[in-house]
N, C-alpha and C positions, 0 to 999 in steps of 0.2 A: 504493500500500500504506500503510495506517494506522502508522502510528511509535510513537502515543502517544495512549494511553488514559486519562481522569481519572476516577475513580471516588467520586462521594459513597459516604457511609455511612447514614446512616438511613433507611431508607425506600428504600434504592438496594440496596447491596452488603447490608445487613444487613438481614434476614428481621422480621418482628413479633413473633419473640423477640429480637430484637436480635444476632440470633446470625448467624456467616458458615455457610450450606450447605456441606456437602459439595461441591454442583455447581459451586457459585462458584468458590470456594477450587481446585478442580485446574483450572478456568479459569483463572487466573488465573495458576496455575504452568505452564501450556500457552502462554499468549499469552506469557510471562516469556521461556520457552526458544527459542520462534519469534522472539525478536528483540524484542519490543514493550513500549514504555516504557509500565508499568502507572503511574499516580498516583493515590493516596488524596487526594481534597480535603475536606475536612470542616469543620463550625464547630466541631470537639471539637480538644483539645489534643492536643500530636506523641504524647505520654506515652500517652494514651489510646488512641490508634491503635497504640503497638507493644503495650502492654498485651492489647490484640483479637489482633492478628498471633503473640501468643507461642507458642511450640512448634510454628508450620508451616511452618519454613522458607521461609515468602516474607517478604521484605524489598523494600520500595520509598520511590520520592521520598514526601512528605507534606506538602501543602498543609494548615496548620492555622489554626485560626482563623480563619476563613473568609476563608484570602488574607492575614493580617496574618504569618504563619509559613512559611519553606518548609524542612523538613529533608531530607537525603541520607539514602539507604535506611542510611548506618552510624549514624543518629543525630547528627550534626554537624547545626548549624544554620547554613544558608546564605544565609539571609534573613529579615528582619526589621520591621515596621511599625510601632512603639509608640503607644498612642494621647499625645499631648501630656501629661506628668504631673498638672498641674495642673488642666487641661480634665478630666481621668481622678476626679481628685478629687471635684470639685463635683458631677461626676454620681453618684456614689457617694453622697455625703453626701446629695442629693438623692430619691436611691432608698433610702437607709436614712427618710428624713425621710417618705415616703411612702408607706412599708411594703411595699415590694417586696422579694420573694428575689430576691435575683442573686447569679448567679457570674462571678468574673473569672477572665482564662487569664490569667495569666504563663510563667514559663520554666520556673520551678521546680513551680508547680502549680495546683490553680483554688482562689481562697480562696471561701468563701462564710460569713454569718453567721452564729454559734452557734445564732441562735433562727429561721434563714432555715426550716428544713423544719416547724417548731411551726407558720409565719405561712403555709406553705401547707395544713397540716392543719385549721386554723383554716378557712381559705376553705372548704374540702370540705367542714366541719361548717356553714357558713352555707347554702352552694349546698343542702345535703341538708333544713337546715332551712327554707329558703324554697320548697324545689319537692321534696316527697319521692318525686316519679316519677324525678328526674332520675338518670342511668344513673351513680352513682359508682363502680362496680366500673372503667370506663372511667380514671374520675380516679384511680383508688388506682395503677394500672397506668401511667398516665402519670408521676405520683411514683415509681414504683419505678426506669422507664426513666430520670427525672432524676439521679435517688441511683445509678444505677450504673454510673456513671464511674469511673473512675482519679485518683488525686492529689488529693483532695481537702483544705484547708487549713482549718481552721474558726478564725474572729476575732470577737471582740467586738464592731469596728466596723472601717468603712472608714479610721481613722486609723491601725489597725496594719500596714495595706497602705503607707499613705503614709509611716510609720515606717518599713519595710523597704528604700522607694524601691525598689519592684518595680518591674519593668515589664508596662505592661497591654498586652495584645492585643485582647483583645475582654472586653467589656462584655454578660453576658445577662441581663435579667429576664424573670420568669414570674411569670403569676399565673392563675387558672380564671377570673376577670372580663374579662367582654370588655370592658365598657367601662372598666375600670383597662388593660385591656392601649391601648384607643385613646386614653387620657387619656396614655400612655404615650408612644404612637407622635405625639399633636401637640408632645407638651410638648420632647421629645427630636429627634423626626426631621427639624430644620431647623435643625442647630446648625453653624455653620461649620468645618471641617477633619473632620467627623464623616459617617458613612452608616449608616442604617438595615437592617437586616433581619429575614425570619424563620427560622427553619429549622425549625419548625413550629406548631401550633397555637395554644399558648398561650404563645409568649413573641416578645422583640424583641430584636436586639443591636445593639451598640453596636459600631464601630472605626474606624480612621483611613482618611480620605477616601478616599487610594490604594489601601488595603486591599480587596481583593475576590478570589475564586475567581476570577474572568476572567484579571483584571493577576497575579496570581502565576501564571494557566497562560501567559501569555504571554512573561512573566519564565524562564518553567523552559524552557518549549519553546526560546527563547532561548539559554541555557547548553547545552541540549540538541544544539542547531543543528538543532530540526526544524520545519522549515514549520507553519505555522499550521493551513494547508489539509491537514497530514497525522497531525490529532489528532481526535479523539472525546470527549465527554463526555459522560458518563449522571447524572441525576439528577432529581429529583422535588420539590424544594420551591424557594420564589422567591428565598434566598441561593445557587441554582444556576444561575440566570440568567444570570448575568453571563459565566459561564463557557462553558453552553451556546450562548449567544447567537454568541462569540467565536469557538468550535472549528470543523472544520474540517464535522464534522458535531454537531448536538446533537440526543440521546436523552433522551426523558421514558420515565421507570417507567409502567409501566400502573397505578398507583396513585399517578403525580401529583397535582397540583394544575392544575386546568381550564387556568390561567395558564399553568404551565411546559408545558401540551400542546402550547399553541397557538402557540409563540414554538421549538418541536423541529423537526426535519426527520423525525422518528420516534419511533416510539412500541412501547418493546420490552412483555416482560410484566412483572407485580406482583415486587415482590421476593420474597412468597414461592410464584412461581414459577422462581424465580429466573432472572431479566429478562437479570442482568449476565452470566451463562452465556451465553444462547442470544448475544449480544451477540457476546460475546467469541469463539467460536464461528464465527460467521459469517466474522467478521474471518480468524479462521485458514482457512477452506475458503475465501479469496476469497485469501489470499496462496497 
């Protein structure tokens, strides 16, 4: 019998409006009552995740940050990855010097630059002016999904994060350029104590080596005291991997990524059909 469930959110649990189903949601408070340890893993901050969960009375563990964060369903933080302060900085300074939006998670919230959302609007106006075929309604819609988070901080520069002596969790930039986003992933993705990922199209993040969806499900399963072999995870983009790779079974969304298909043991439906239902689902008619 399955113990313990991990559940991404974009593209996984949350639909292409960003929104949790009806269908999921009493899944989810179904598998909850049957005994079965739901967990939220995600590259979004703890904040943002109960933000999503607010007024439906499910509460669970939360993997944030893609593995750098683990919170208990009351909100306490039980675990923690920082990236190296100073390692935190350079790259920042780095990615301000080269005109990336990026957002950082900390504890308190995700800072991102005052003129971060103008320098991706700027991009859309180039893309639209060098290829007027190209589909921006798509881009306008991706920016909207960025900007509608929770907690967000806005700073001048990456020195007033280093004036606060935050701490960083993850590191994301995005940009509509593919080849700034690869000039990104050479310049960035071979730095020591550091690991790459995506968690979708257009961006990269940044967090500490140990940091991954996998080692934080193994970590919880852990404290949990439940077998490796007695967890599941579902998910759809390549910062899920690590996880799915690990669990006892791993689920690709039928609107993965070819990558995360082919490294599943299964392959449920799209998120909005909602994949995580029928999932969840099964699970109970097999207990």
């Amino acid at each position: 019998m399955t113990k313990l469930i991990a559940i991404d959110l974009d593209g996984t649990l949350l639909n292409s409006k960003s929104q949790i189903s009806t269908e999921n949601l009493e899944a989810i408070k179904n598998a909850q009552n049957a005994g079965i340890e739901v967990v939220i893993a995600t590259g979004r901050a703890h904040f943002d995740v109960q933000a999503l969960f607010k007024n439906t009375g499910v509460k669970t563990w939360i993997i944030g940050a893609n593995g750098a964060t683990i919170h208990a369903p009351d909100g306490s933080l039980y675990y923690s990855q920082p990236i190296e302060p100073e390692l935190a900085h350079d790259i920042l300074r780095s990615l301000e010097e080269d005109g990336y939006y990026y957002e950082v998670f900390s504890k308190e919230c995700i800072f991102t630059s005052q003129n971060g959302r103008e320098l991706l609007q700027i991009e859309i106006d180039r893309m639209k002016s060098a290829n007027p075929e190209v589909n921006s309604s798509s881009l306008e819609e991706a920016l909207v999904k960025q900007f509608s988070q929770t907690g967000f901080c806005f700073i001048d520069s990456y020195k007033d994060i280093k004036n606060a002596s935050a701490e960083i969790y993850n590191i994301l930039a995005f940009s509509f350029f593919e080849e700034k986003l690869e000039t990104g992933w050479a310049k960035y993705g071979n730095i020591d104590g550091l690991t790459i990922v995506s968690s979708a199209h257009h961006n990269f993040e940044l967090e500490h080596c140990e940091a991954s969806k996998g080692n934080a499900l193994r970590r919880l399963s852990d404290k949990l005291d439940i077998p490796i072999t007695k967890t599941i995870a579902i998910g759809d983009s390549m910062n899920d991997v690590s996880m799915l790779s690990l669990a006892g079974k791993g689920i690709a969304m039928g609107n993965a990524r070819l990558e995360v298909k082919e490294i599943s043991d299964e392959i449920t439906l799209t998120n909005d059909e909602h994949g995580v239902a029928k999932i969840l689902l099964s699970e109970l008619i097999e207990c």
